[in-house]
Legacy VTK file of the C-alpha trace (Angstrom):
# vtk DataFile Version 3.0
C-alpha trace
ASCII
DATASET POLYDATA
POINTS 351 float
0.000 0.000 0.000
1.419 3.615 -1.123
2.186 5.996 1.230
-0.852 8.690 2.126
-0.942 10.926 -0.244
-1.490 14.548 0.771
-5.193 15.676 0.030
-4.851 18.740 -2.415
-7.880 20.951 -1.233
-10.230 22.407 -4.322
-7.812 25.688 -4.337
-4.548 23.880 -5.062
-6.142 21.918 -7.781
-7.157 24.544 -9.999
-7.576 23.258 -13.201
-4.648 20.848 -13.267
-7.240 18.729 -10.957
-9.165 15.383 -12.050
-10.353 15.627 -15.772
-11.654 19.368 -17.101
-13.201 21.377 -13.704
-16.594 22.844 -14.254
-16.786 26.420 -11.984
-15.693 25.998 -8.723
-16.886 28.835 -7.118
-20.445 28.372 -5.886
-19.851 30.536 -2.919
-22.394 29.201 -0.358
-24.189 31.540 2.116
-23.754 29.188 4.996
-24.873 25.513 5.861
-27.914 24.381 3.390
-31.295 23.656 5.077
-30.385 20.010 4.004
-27.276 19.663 5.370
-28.344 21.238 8.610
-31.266 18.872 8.972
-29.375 15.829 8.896
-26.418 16.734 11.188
-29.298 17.154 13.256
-30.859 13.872 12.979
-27.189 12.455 13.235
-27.172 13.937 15.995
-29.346 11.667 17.686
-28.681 8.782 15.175
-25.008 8.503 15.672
-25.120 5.018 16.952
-22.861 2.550 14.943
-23.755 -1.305 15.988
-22.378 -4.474 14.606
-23.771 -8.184 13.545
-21.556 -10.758 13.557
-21.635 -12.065 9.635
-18.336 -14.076 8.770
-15.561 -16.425 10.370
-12.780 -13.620 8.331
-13.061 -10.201 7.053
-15.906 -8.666 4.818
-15.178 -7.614 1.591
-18.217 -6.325 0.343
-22.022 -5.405 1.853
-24.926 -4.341 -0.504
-28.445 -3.910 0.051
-31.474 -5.811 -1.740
-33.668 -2.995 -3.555
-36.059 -2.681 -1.318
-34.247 -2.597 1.434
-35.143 -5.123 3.612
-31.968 -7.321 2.975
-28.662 -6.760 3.537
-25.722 -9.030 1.624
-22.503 -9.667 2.785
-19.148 -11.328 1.325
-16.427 -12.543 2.763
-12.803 -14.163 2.205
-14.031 -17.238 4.309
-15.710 -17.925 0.803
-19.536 -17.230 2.264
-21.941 -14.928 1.668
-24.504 -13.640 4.898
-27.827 -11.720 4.265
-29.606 -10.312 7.214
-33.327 -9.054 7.719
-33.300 -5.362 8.595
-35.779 -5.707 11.649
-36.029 -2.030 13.252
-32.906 -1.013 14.649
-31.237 -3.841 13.798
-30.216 -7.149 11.680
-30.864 -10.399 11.940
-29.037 -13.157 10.428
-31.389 -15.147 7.557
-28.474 -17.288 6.157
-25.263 -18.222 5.080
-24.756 -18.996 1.613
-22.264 -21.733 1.162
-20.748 -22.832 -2.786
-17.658 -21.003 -3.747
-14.237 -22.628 -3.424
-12.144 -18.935 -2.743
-12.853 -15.880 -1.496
-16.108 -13.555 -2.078
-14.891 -10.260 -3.443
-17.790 -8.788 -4.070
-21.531 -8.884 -4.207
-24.868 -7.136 -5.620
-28.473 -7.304 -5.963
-30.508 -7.947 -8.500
-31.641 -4.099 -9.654
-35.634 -4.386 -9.130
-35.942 -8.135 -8.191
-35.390 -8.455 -4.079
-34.621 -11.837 -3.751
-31.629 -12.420 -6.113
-27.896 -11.594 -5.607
-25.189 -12.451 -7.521
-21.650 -13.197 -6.038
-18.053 -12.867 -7.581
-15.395 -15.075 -6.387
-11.590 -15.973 -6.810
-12.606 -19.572 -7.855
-13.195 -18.220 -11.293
-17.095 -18.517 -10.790
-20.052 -16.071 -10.262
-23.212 -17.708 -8.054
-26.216 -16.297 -8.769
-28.550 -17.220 -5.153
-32.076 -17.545 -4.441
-33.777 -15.837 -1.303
-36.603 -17.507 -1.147
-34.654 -20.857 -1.144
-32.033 -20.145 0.167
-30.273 -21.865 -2.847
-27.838 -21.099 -5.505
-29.466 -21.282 -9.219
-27.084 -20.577 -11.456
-22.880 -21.370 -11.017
-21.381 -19.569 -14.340
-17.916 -20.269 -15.214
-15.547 -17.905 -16.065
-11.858 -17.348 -17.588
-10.336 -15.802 -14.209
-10.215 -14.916 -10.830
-13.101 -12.804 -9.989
-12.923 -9.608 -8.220
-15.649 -7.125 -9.308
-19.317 -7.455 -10.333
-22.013 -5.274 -11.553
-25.505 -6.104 -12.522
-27.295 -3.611 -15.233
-30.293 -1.772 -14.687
-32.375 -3.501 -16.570
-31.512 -7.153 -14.875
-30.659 -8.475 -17.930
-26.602 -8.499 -17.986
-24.211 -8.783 -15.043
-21.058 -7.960 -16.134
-17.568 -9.419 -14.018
-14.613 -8.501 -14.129
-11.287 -10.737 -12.998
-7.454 -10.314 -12.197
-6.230 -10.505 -15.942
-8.986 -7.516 -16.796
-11.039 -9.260 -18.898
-14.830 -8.181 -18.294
-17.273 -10.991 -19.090
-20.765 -9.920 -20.150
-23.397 -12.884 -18.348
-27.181 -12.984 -19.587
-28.752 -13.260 -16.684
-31.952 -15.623 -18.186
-29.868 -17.715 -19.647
-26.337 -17.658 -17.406
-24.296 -17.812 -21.186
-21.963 -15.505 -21.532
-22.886 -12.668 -24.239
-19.593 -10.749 -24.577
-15.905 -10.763 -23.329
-13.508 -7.975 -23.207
-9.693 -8.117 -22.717
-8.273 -4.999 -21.772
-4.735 -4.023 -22.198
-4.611 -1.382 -18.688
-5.294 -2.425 -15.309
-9.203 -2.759 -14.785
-10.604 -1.798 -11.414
-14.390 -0.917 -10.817
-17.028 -1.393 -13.687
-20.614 -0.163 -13.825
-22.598 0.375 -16.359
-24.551 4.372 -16.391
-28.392 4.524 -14.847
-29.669 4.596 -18.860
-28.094 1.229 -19.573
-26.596 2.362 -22.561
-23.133 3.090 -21.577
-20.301 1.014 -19.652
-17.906 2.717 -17.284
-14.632 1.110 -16.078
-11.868 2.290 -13.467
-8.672 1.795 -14.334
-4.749 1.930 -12.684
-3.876 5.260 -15.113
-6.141 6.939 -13.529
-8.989 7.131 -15.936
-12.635 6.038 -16.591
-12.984 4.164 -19.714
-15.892 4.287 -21.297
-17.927 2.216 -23.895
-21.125 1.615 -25.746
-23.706 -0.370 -24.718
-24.033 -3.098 -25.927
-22.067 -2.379 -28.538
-18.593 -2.194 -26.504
-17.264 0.463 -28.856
-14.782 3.117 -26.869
-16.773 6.304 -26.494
-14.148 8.481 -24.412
-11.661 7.880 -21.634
-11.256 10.499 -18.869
-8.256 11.711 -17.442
-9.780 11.624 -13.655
-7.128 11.498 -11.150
-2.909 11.654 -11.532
-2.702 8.057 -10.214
-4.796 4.749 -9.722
-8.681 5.516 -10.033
-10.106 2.624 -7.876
-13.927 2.913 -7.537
-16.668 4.713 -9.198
-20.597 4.732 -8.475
-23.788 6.372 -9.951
-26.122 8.029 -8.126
-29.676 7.511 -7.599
-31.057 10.596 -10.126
-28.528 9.822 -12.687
-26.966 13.321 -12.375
-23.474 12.222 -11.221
-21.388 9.768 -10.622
-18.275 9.392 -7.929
-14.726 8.035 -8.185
-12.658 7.812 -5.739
-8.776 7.147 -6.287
-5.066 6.563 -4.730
-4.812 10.326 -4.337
-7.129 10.108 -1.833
-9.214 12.358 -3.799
-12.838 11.710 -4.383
-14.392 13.454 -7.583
-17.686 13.897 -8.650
-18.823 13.834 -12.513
-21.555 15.825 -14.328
-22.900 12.346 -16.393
-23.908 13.847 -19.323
-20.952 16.979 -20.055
-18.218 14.888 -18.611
-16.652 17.185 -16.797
-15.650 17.139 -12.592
-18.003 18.915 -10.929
-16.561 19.004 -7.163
-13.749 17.239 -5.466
-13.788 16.111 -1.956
-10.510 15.629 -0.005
-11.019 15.036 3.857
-9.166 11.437 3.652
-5.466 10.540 3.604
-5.651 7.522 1.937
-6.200 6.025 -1.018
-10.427 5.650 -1.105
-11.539 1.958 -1.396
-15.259 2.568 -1.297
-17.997 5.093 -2.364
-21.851 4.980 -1.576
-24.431 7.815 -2.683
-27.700 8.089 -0.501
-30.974 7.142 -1.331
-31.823 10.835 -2.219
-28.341 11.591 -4.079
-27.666 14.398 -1.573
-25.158 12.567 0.795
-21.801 10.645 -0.030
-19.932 8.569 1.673
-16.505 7.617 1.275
-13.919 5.614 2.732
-10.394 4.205 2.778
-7.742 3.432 5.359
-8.396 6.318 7.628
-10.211 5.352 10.625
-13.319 7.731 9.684
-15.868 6.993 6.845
-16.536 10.371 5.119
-20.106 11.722 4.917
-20.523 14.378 2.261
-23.153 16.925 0.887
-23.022 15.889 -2.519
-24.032 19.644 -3.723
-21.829 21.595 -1.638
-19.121 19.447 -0.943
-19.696 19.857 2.608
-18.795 17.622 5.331
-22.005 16.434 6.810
-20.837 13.959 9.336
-17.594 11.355 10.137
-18.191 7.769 11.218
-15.681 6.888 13.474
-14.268 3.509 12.945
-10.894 1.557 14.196
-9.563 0.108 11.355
-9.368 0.094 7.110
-13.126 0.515 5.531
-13.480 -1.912 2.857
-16.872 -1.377 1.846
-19.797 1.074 2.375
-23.380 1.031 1.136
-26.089 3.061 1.676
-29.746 1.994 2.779
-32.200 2.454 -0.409
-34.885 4.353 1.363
-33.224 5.107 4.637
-30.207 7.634 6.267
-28.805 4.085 7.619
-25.213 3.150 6.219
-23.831 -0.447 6.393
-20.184 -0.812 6.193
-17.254 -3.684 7.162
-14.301 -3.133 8.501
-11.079 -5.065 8.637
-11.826 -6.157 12.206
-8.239 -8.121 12.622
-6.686 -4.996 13.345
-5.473 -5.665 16.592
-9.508 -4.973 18.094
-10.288 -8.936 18.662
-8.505 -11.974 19.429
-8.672 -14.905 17.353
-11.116 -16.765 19.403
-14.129 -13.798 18.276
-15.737 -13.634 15.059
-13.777 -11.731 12.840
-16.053 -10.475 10.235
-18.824 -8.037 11.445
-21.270 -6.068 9.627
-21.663 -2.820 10.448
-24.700 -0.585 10.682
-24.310 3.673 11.242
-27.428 5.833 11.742
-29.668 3.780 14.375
-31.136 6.077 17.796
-28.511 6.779 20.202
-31.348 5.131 22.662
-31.877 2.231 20.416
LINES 1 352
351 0 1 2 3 4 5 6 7 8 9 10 11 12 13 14 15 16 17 18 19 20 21 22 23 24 25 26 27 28 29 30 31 32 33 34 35 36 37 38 39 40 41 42 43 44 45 46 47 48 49 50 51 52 53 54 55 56 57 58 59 60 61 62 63 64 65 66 67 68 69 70 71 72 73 74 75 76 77 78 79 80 81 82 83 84 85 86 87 88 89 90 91 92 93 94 95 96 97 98 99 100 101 102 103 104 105 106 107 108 109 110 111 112 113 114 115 116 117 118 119 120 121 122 123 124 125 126 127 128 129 130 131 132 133 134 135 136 137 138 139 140 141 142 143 144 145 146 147 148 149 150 151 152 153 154 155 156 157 158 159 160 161 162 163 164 165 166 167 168 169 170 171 172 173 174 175 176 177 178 179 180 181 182 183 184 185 186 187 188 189 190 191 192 193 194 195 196 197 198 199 200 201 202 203 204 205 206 207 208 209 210 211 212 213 214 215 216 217 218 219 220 221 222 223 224 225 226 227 228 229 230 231 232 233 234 235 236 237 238 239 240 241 242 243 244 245 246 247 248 249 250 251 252 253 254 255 256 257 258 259 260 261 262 263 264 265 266 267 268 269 270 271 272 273 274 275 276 277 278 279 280 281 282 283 284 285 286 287 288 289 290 291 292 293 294 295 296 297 298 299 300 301 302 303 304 305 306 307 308 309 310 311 312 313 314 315 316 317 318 319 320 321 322 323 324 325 326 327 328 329 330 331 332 333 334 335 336 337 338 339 340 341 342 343 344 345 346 347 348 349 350
């Protein structure tokens, strides 16, 4: 792992910053009423609890669409999804299948009882809810690190060590497309519209293609070194990447251009989440704070304090309620505890 980079605030960017800078002076006359009203329900909603989920550290947490399910993936090769009961989860079931590690995870886009898990034993599971049972084992090519599924449910696109990006039918499980790429290949996701493909890569910039076509539409020069994740939001106004500068930016979707960087954290950022409404970011990375941020301001709305590395951060669909995972070895428990928790920010202080 690099060194922390030093966080270059918006002034010491100027325009040699991420990509081309839209204006950065929208000189704010104070707090907005939004960001006001939410430190204030933080306020008494600061209360961070944890679930025991996995026998080893969490590498990735997503909710169903609805909301009432939370997913969980872990390098002791399970997945764990919870019921969101109140002010707090309960543990529905441990899905059991892949030979390696479970990098990552995500639900089904409008259907609330499928997920769809990635793993290093060159397979993607595709699991059942309602049966608890996995319906679909697709092979692939390679290791498997990242997963996306499209907005329309029909593709789920993976992506493994060697950066090839296999294109899945999700009806059928038979693979509809494959894509070698010749630069390091971090995040994928395709835009809200479903008609274009966006990829993270170790230059530092988001590739982008047609879609379905796969046809190179533009790459963007985002960040001066490794750009590691990228999200949408919710409205389909922006989307986030966050990179080994530390530096997370935020993208106009249809001009292409960096609308607003944020650059409380040290380290390089590992994890992004938008909020149900689009107004709030969170970010994350080695620093032992996840960063909440007004997305229109730039703002720092709140910190979650946590004790070690943040690998992964998600957002509740409908709710201010953030699940995230840690890497709990750090030093906090001893080998005879469960190792991989689930975390949940945002519940009563009373609860």
């Amino acid at each position: 792992m690099a060194a922390p980079a030093t966080a270059l605030g918006a002034s010491a960017l100027g325009q040699g910053g991420p990509g081309s800078i839209a204006s950065w002076s929208t000189v704010s006359s104070g707090p907005s009423r939004y960001l006001v009203g939410m430190q204030e329900l933080f306020r008494g909603h600061s209360k961070t609890r944890e679930f025991p989920a996995h026998s080893a550290k969490v590498h990735s947490v997503a909710w169903s669409c609805d909301g009432r399910r939370l997913a969980s993936g872990s390098f002791d090769k399970t997945a764990s999804v919870f019921l969101l009961e109140k002010d707090r989860l309960v543990k529905e079931n441990n899905y059991r299948g892949h030979g390696d590690s479970v990098d990552q995870l995500c639900w089904h886009p409008s259907n609330p009882d499928l997920f769809v898990t990635a793993s290093g034993d060159k397979t993607i599971r595709i699991w059942d809810v309602r049966t608890t049972k996995c319906i679909a084992t697709v092979n692939t090519k390679g290791e498997n690190i990242n997963i996306c599924w499209s907005p329309d449910g029909q593709t789920i696109a993976v992506g493994n060590k060697d950066d090839v990006v296999t294109f899945i039918d999700a009806k059928t499980h038979r693979s509809k497309a494959e894509e070698q790429f010749k630069f390091e290949v971090n995040e994928i996701s395709w835009n809200n519209d479903n008609n274009m493909f966006f990829l993270t890569n170790g230059n530092g910039c988001i590739n982008i293609l047609s879609y379905p076509e796969l046809k190179p539409v533009q790459s963007v020069n985002a960040h001066p070194s490794n750009c590691i994740c990228i999200k949408f939001d919710p409205t389909g106004k922006y989307f986030a990447t966050g990179s080994a500068d530390a530096l997370v930016s935020l993208w106009d979707v249809d001009e292409l251009v960096c609308v607003r960087c944020f650059s409380r954290l040290d380290w390089p950022v590992r994890t992004l989440s938008f909020s149900h409404d689009g107004k709030m970011l969170a970010s994350a990375s080695e620093d032992h704070f996840i960063d909440i941020a007004e997305v229109q301001t730039g703002d720092k709305l709140w910190e979650v304090q946590c004790e070690s590395p943040t690998f992964t951060v998600a957002w509740h669909p409908k709710r201010p309620l953030l699940a995230f995972a840690c890497d709990d070895k750090d030093g906090k428990y001893d080998s005879s505890r469960e190792a991989g928790t689930v975390k949940l920010f945002g519940l009563p202080n009373d609860s």
